[in-house]
N, C-alpha and C positions, 0 to 999 in steps of 0.2 A: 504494500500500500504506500503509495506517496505520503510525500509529506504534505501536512495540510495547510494552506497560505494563509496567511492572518496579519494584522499589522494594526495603525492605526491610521486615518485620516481626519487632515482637517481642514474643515470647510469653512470657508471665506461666511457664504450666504448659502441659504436652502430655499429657491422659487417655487413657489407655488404653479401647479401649472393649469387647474380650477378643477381636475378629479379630484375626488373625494380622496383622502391619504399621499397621493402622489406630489413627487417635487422634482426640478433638477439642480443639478450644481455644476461649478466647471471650474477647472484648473486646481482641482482639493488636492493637499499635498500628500503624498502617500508615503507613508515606510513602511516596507518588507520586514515581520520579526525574524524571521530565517532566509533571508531571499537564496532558494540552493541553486535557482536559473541566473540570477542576473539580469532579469528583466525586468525585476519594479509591477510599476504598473502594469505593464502590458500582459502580467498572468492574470489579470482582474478580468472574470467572466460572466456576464447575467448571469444572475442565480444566484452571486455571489451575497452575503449576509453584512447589513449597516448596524448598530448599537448607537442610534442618537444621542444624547447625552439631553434632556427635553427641559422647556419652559412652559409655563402655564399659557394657554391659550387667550386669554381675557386680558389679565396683567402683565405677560410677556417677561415673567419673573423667571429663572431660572427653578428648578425642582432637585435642592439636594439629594443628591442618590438613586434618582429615577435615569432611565434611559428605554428609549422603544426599540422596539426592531425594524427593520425595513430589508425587502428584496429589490438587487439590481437588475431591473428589467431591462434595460439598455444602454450602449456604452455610446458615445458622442465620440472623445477623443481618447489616447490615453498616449507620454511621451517615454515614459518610465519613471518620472518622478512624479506626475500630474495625472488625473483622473478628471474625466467630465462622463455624468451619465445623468439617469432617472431611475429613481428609487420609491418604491411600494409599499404602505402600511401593510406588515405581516404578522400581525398580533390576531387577528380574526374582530368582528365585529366593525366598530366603526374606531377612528382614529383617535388617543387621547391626548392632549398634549399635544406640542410640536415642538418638531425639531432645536433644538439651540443651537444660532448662527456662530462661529468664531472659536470653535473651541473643538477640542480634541473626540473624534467618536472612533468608535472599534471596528475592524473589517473583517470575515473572514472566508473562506471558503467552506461548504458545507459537506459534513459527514455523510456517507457514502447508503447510510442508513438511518431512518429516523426524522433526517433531515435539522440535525443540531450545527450548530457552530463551535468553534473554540475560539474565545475570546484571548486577545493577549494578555500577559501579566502587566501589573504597576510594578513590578522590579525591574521588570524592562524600561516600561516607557513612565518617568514620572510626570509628564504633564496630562496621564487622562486622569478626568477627576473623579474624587472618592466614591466609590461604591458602584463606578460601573459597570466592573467584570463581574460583580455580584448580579446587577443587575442585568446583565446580559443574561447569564445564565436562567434568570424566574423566568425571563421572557420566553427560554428557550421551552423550560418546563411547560407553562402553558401555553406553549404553540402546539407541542408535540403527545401532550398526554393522551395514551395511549389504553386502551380496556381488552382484557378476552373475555372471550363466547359472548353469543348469541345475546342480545339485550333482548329481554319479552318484551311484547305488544303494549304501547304505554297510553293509556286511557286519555278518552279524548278531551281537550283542553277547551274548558269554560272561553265561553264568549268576551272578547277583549271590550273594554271600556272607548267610547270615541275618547285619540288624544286630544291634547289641549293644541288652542293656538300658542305660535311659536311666536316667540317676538323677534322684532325687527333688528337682520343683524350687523353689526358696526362699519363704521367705511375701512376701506381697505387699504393698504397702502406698500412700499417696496424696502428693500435694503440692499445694500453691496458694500464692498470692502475694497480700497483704494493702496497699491502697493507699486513694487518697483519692476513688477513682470515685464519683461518685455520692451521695458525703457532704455533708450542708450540718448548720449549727446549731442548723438547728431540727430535725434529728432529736434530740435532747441536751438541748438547755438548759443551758448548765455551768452555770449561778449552782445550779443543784441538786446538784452530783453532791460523792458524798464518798470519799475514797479506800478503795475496797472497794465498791464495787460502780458499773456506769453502766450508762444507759438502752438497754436493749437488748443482743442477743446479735452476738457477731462483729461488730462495728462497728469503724471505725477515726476519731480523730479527731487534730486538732492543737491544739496549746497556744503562744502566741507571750510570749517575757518580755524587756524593754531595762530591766535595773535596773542596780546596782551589782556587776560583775564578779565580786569579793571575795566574795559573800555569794550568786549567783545560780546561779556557775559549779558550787558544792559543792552545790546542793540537790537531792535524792534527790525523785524520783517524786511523793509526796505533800507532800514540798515547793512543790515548782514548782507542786502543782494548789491549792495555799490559798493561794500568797503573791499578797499584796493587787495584784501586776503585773503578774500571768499574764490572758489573753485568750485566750478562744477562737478560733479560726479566723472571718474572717467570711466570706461567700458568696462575695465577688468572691476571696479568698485560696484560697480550697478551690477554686475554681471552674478558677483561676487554674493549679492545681499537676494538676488532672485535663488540662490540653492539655499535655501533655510535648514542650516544642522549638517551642510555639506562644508562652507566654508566660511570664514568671515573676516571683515573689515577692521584690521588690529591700526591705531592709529596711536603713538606715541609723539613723546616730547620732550629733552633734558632741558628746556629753556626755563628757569625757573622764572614764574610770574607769571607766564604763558598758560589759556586755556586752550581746548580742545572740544569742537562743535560739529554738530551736523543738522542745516536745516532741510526739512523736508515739506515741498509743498504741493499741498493735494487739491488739484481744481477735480470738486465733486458738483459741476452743473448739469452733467449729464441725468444726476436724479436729483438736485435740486433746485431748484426756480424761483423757491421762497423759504428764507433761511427760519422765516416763524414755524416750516413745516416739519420740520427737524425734530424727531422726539426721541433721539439715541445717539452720541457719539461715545464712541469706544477704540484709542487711541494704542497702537499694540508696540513693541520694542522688545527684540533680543536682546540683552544686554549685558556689560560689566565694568569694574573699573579696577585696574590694581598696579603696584612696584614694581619692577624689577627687584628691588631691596625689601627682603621678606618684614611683612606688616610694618614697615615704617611710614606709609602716605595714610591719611585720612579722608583719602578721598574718597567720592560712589561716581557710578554713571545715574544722570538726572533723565526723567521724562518728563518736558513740558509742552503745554499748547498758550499759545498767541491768543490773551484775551485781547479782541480789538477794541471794544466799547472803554474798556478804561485803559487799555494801552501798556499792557503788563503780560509778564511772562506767568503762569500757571503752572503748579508743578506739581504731576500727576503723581508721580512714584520713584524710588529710588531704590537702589541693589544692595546688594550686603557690601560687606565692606571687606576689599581686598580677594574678591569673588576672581578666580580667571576663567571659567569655564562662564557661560552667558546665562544671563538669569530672564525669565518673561516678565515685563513690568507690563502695568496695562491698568484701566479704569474705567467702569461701567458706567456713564453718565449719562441721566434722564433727565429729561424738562420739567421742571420742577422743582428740583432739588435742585436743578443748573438750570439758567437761564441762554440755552447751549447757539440760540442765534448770537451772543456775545462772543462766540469764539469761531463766530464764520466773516469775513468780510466782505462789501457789497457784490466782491466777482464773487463769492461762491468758492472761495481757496478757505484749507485751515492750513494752517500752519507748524508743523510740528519740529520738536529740537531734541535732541540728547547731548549732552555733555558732561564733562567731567564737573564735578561741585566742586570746585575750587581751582586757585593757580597751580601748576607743578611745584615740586619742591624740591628747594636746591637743594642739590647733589644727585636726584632721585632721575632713573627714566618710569614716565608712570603713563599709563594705559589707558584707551577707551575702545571698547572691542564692540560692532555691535553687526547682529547676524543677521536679522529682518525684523523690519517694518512693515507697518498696512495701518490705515484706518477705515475702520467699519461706522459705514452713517446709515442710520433707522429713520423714514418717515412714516411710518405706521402708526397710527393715531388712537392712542385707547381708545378704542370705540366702547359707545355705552352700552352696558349688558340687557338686553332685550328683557323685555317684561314674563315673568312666572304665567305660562299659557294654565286656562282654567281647565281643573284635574274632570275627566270623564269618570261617568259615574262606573263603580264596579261590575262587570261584567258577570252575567249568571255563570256560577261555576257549574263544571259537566260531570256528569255521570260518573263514579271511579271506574278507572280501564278493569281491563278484565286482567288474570290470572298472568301474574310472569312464565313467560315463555320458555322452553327447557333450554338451558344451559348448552353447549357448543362443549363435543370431546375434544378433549386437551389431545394433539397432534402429538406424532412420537417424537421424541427430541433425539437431533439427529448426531452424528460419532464426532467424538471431541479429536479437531483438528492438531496438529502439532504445534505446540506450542514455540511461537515466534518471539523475537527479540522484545523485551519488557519496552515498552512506548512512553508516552511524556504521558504523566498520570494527569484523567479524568476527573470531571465529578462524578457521583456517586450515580451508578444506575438506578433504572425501578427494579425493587426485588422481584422477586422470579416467585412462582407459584409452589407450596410448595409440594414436595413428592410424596407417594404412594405410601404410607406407613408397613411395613413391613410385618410377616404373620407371627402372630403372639404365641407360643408356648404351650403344651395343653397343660391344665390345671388338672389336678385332681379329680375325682370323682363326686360328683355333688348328687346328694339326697335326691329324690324323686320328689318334685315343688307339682303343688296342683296348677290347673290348669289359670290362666288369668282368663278374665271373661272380653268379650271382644269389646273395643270403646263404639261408643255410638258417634255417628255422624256429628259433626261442627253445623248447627244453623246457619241458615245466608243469610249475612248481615243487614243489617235493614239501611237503605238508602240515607245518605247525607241530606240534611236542611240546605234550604237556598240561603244564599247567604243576602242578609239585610239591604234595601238602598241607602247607600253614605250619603249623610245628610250635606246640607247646602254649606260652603267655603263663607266664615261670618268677613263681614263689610272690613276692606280694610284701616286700621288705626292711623292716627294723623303721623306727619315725618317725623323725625327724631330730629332734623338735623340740616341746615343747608348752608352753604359755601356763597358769597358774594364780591364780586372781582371789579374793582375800582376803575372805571372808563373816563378817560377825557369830554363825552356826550354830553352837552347841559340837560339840564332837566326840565319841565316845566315850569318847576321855579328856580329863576335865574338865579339863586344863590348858592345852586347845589351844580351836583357833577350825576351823572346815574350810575346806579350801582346793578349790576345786572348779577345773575345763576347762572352765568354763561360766558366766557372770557370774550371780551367786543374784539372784534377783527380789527386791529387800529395799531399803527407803528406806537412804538413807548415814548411816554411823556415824561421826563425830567422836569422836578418843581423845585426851587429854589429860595428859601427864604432868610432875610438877616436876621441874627438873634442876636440882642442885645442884654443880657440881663434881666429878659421878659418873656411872658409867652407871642407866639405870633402864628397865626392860622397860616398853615400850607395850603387846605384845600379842603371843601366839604361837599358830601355824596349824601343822595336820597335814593332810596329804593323809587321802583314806579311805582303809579300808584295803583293800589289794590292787590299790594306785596308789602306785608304775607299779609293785610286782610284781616289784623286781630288785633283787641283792646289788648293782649296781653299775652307773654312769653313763657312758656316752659321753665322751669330750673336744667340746668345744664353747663360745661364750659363751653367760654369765649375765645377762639386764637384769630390775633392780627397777626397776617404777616407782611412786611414794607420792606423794602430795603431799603437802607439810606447811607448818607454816610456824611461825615463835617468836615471842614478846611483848615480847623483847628480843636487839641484838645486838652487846652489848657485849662481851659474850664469844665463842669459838666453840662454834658446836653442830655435832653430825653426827649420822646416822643410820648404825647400825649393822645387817648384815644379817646372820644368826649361821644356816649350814645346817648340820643332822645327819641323819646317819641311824638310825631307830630300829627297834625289833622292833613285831610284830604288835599288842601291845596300850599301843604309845605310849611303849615304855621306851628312853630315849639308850642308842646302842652306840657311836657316835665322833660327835666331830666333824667336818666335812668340809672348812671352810673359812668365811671372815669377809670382806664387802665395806664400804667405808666410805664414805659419799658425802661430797660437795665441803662444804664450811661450807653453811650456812642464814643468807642475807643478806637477807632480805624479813620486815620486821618486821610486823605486820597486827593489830588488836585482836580480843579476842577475846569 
């Protein structure tokens, strides 16, 4: 028996293709755990077995320890190191979960019987994450579980209940992953390009700069692309960062004072148009940073992104310290938590960097190693969870079936083959049936026992009750709870702003105001009117959230939150209560 192929792959994105379970991918990177051909990818055959590693469908959260399974129905391209195909929900019933884009899933070819996989180890490969070879395996359990003999006749199955209506389901939306595949220098020319516009649509390229730390580390975007020390990528660099865990990009320095950079910039237009529509960026980097001169530098390799709205450098993640082997740095960032059109600018470029944290140090040669990059951008838009469809009434249960059917002879079990070289240990099979008890002994001679009297027949059980109609779903109770988003819109009365349950389509408004030692209104919002429609509120908490920030903070500041309640056409009738937030200790120009 061959050996069986397995490895792990990882996918950039998983497209939907609009069947039900089905996706494709392309360009996923693949390693062989045993390659005995030397062909990589190219022994990848439909049929072949995926281990998604999944996220929640609704919230797009990732699911510790869960992964699905999927079959490869067909293959697009494959070079030896890259994979493009479509892949099949193979769990049975309908799909749960979905795929997680960007991260490591399990491949492998399927046993010859059964139809199981074998997933690879995590002592192999430490970036798949926790618990999916476990979970490969449940999957495999129930895909494959298997029964002997003959199942009896199974009584017919009560009348189903009409389902409910489904609700309306969320808008949909795309993702991809932006890297250095395929990029050389002469797509570009940088000695041409000026900050505002480069050669070509959706391109990605890299910028390398070893200047003076002081002066390199601070330079913004169009800095780093004029200052006279910046270099483009050359072929064998770019060439270098597309083999990921094949080779990488070692970039030293004995100049002490001197940093070590690489800017990277991703024009992602091709899937964005409108930087509000962004609800994912995920920012990836091989990395390390280390001496020559064992643990005397304190430095790491940094990952940062190009805030443009306040014009600052961001910084994502950092490596261990004195690491020479490349560590994954990387960060999950949502709208929300991140205000992530702040890190696009109006072309539709982000801007990405790694560098060493800090100068070199004298005497020292010290390190910045980095193996691959990509950024992955999400516009998939939480969509809202459709409405609880109303439950159909309980269906009349049926008749009980009749009598389990006889049993299926167990087949003779056929001559134990010779035993072959011990193999790479399994999990545990299903146990085996077991055998024939063997004939007992004779006993002694036993007394002459009267006869036992014959038992009488078992009554035919008398027929099950209908089961009840389930009463009517009671009205449902008022909301617990609502969210209200501060819009630049006047109101009808002109002293207010509206406050909408729904974030207003409208670029961001900066408000500005002087404090002096007093309080002083920024800005006041009213609900519309006949929101929410009630002399009076719930017990419950209250969260504001604002961002803000001061020019100075030498004094204290606070924001104050002032709620009333008014009449119909905007006139105070009380006040209700006043929250005060903590000091404002982040100073920022403005």
């Amino acid at each position: 028996m061959a050996r069986i192929i397995n490895g792990t792959l990882l996918v950039d994105a998983y497209s939907p293709t609009g069947n039900p379970g089905e996706y494709t991918f392309t360009n996923a990177l693949f390693e062989n755990q045993a390659d005995a051909t030397g062909s990589g990818s190219l022994d990848v055959l439909p049929g072949f077995l995926i281990y998604a590693p999944a996220i929640d469908s609704i919230t797009f959260v990732p699911v510790p320890g869960v992964s699905h399974r999927y079959v490869i129905t067909s293959i697009q391209n494959a070079d030896g190191a890259h994979l493009s195909a479509t892949i099949l929900w193979d769990e049975g019933g309908l799909e749960v979960d979905k795929p997680q884009d960007g991260v490591y899933a399990l491949i492998s070819e399927t046993t010859l019987c059964d139809y199981y996989g074998l997933p690879p180890s995590t002592e192999v490969y430490s970036d798949i994450p926790g618990g999916m070879v476990e979970a490969a395996y449940n999957a495999d359990i129930r895909r494959n579980s298997c029964h002997s003999g003959a199942t009896g006749i199974q009584g017919a199955t009560g009348v189903s209940g009409t389902t409910g209506i489904q609700g309306p389901t969320g808008i949909t939306g795309d993702s991809s992953c932006f890297d250095l595949y395929g990029v050389l220098p002469t797509n570009y020319g940088f000695g041409g390009y000026g900050f505002g516009g480069f050669g070509g649509t959706g391109f990605s390229e890299a910028l390398h700069n070893q200047g003076p730390y002081s002066s390199v580390s601070i330079l913004s975007p169009s800095g780093f692309l004029s200052d006279s020390s910046t270099a483009e990528y050359t072929s064998t660099q770019y060439t270098t960062e597309w083999a990921h865990t094949l080779s990488e990009n070692n970039f030293f320095d004995t100049t002490a004072g001197n940093g070590i950079f690489t800017l990277y910039v991703y024009d992602i237009s091709p899937l964005v148009s409108n930087n509000n529509l962004v609800t994912k960026l995920e920012p990836v980097a091989w990395t390390s940073a280390y001496s020559d001169t064992t643990n005397a530098s304190n430095l790491v390799s940094n990952l940062s992104l190009w805030n443009d709205a306040s014009g600052c450098w961001f910084d994502v993640a950092s490596s261990i310290l004195n690491l020479p082997s490349v560590q994954r740095l990387s960060l999950m960032m949502f709208e929300g938590p991140y205000d992530l059109s702040d890190y696009i600018d109006s072309s539709h470029r982000v801007f990405m960097r790694v560098g060493l944290s800090g100068p070199v140090v004298s005497g020292e040669t010290d390190h910045l190693v980095i193996n691959y990059t990509k950024l992955c951008v999400d516009i998939r838009p939480y969509g809202l969870q459709g409405t609880t469809g109303v439950q159909g009434a309980t269906g009349v249960r049926g008749m009980p079936g009749s009598a389990t059917g006889i049993q299926g002879e167990t087949g003779p079990q056929g001559a134990t083959g010779s035993q072959g070289q011990t193999g790479v240990s399994g999990f545990t099979g299903t146990q085996g049936q077991t055998g024939i008890q063997g004939v007992t002994g004779s006993l002694g001679q036993t007394g002459i026992s009267g006869f036992t009297g014959i038992q009488g027949q078992t009554g035919v059980q008398g027929i099950i009750g209908l089961t009840g109609v389930q009463g009517f779903t009671g009205i449902a109770g008022p909301l617990s709870g609502v969210s209200y988003y501060y819009s630049s819109d006047p109101s009808d009365s002109s002293a207010y702003n509206n406050l909408y349950r729904t974030p207003a389509n409208s670029s961001e408004v900066i408000d500005t105001v002087v404090i002096n030692d007093t309080e002083a209104l920024i800005r006041s919002f009213l609900t519309l009117s006949g929101d929410p429609d009630s002399s009076s509120i719930g017990g419950g908490d209250w969260e504001f959230e604002t961002w803000a920030k001061v020019d100075n903070t030498s004094g204290v500041t606070n924001l104050i939150f002032k709620v009333f309640q008014t009449d119909s056409t905007g006139g105070l009738l009380s006040g209700l209560f006043e929250v005060t937030s903590p000091p404002l200790t982040t100073a920022l120009s403005f």
